[in-house]
C-alpha positions as CSV (number, residue, x, y, z in Angstrom):
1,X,7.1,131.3,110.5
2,X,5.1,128.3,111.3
3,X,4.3,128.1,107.8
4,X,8.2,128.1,106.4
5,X,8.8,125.5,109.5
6,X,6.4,123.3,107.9
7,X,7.1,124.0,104.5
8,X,10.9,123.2,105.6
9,X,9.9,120.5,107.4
10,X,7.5,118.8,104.1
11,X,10.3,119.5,102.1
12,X,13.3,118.0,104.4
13,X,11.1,114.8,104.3
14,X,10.9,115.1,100.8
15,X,14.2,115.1,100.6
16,X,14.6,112.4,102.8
17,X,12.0,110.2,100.8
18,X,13.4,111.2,97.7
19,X,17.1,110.2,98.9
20,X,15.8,106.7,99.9
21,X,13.9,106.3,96.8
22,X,16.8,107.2,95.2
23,X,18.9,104.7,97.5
24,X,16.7,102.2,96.9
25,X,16.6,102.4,92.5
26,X,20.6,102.5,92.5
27,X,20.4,99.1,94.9
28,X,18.1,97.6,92.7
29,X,20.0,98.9,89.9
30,X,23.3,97.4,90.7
31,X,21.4,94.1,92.1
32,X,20.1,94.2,88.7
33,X,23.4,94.8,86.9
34,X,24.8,92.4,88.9
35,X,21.8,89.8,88.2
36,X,22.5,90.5,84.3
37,X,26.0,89.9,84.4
38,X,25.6,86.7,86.5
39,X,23.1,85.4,83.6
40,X,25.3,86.8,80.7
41,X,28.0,84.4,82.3
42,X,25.5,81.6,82.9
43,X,25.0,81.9,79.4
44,X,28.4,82.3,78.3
45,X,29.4,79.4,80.2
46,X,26.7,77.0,79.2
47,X,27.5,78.6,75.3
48,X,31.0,77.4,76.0
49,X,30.0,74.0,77.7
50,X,28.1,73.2,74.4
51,X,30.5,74.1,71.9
52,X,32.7,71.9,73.7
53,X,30.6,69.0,74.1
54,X,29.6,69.5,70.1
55,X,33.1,70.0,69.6
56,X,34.1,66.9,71.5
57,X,30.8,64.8,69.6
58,X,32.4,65.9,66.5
59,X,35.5,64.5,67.3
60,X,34.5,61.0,68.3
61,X,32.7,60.9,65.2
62,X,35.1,61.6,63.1
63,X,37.6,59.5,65.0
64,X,34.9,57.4,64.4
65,X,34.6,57.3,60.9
66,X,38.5,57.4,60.0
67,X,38.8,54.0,62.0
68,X,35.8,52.5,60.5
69,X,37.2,53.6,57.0
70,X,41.0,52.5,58.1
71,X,39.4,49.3,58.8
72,X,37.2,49.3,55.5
73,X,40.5,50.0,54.2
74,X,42.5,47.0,55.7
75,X,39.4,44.6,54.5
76,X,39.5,45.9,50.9
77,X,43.2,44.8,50.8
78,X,42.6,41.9,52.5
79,X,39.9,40.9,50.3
80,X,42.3,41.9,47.2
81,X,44.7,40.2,48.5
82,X,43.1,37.0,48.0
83,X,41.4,37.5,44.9
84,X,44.9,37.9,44.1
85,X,46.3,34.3,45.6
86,X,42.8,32.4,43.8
87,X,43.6,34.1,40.4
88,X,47.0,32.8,40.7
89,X,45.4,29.4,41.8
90,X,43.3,29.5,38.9
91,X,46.6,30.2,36.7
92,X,47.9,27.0,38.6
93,X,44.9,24.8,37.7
94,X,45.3,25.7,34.3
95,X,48.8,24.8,33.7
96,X,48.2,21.5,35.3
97,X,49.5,18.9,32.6
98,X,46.5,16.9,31.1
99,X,47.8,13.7,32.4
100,X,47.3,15.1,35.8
101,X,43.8,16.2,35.3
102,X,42.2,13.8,33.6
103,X,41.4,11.4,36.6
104,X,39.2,15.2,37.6
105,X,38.0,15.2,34.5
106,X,36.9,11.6,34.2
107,X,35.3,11.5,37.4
108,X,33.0,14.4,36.5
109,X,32.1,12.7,33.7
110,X,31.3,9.2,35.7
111,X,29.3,11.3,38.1
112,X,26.6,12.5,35.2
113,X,23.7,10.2,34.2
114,X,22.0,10.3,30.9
115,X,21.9,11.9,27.6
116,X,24.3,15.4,28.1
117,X,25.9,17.5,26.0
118,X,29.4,18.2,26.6
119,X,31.2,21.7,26.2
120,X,34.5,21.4,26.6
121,X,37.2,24.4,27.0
122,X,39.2,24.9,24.6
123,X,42.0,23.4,26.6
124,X,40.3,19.9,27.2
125,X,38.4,19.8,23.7
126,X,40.4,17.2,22.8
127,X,41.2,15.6,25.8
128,X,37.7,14.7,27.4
129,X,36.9,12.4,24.6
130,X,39.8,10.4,25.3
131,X,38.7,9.8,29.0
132,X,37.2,6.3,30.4
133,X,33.8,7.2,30.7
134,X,33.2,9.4,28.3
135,X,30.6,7.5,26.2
136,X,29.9,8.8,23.0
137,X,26.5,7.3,22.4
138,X,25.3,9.3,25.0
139,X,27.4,12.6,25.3
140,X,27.7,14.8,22.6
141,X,30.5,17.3,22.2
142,X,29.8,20.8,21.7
143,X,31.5,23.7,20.4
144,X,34.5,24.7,22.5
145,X,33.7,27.3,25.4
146,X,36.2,30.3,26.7
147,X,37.3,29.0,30.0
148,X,40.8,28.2,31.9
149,X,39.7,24.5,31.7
150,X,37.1,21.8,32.4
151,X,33.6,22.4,30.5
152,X,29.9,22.3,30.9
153,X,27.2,19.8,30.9
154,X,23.6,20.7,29.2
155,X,21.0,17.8,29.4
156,X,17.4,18.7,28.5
157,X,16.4,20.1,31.8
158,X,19.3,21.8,33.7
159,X,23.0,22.8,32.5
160,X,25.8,22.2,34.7
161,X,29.3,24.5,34.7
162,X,32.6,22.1,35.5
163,X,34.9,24.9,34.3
164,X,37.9,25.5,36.5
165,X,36.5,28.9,37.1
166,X,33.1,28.0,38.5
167,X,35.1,25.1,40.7
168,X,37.3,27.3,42.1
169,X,34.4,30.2,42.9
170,X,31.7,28.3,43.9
171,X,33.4,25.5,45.6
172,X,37.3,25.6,46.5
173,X,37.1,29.1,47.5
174,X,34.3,28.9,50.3
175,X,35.7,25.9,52.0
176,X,39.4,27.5,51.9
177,X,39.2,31.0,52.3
178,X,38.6,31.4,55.9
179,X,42.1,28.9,56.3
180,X,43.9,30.7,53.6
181,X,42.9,34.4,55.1
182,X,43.9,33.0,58.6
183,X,47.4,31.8,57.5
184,X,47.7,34.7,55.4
185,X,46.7,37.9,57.9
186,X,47.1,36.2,61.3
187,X,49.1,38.6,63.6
């Protein structure tokens, strides 16, 4: 009997062991489990958190970018706008009677030194040579350019452009349009 006791006994604390081990693998198990699931949330959270914040970046860009167009929009319209009021401007200028803008005309004229050639527009072909200082042993007229009105200068070494057009680009429009886009748009 001594021999069942301790064959009894070896197995009982086999038993035991193997009941602790066993213990012991289904707590690590579920601290495991438990360990995975806390991590697959982490995840799921941080997932979440990102899409959001891309989500979010994306919208403030494209807020962005419909506000920077909206304005883009507003400045196109502004700057038609007054392309539209110096085209009408130039329509103006060129209905101005000749009586009117001949002391213009004639003071170009005065302001030009030397031998020139003169092309006129159509409109003031025949009108320049009846100003004061046109002198016609020193300017030459030229065949009749395709402008609202005024005309050209061409000496040996440079040209100058008088037309209308040019005056009202290059020199009316930068010193007026800041005023004239001020009284136009101002809120």
């Amino acid at each position: 009997m001594a021999l069942s006791a301790l064959i009894a006994s070896i197995r009982q604390s086999a038993d035991h062991d193997i009941a602790r081990i066993q213990d012991r693998v289904l707590r690590e198990k579920q601290e495991l489990h438990a360990k995975t699931e806390a991590l697959k949330n982490e995840l799921r959270s941080a997932h979440e958190n990102k899409r959001k914040e891309r989500s979010s970046s994306l919208v403030r860009k494209v807020t962005a970018m419909i506000e920077r167009e909206r304005k883009q929009a507003i400045l196109r319209e502004k700057r038609s706008a007054l392309d539209r009021v110096y085209a009408e401007t130039l329509k103006t200028l060129s209905s101005i009677p000749e009586k009117e803008v001949s002391p213009l005309l004639d003071r170009i004229l005065a302001s030009i030194k030397g031998d020139m050639t003169i092309l006129p527009t159509s409109v003031h072909a025949k009108l320049i040579p009846t100003l004061p200082h046109y002198k016609k042993e020193r300017m030459n007229m030229g065949t009749p350019i395709d402008a609202t009105g005024g005309f050209r200068v061409f000496k040996e070494s440079y040209e100058q452009d008088f037309t209308f057009e040019r005056l009202l680009h290059d020199d009316l429009r930068p010193q007026t349009e800041q005023e004239i886009a001020a009284t136009l748009f101002s809120s």
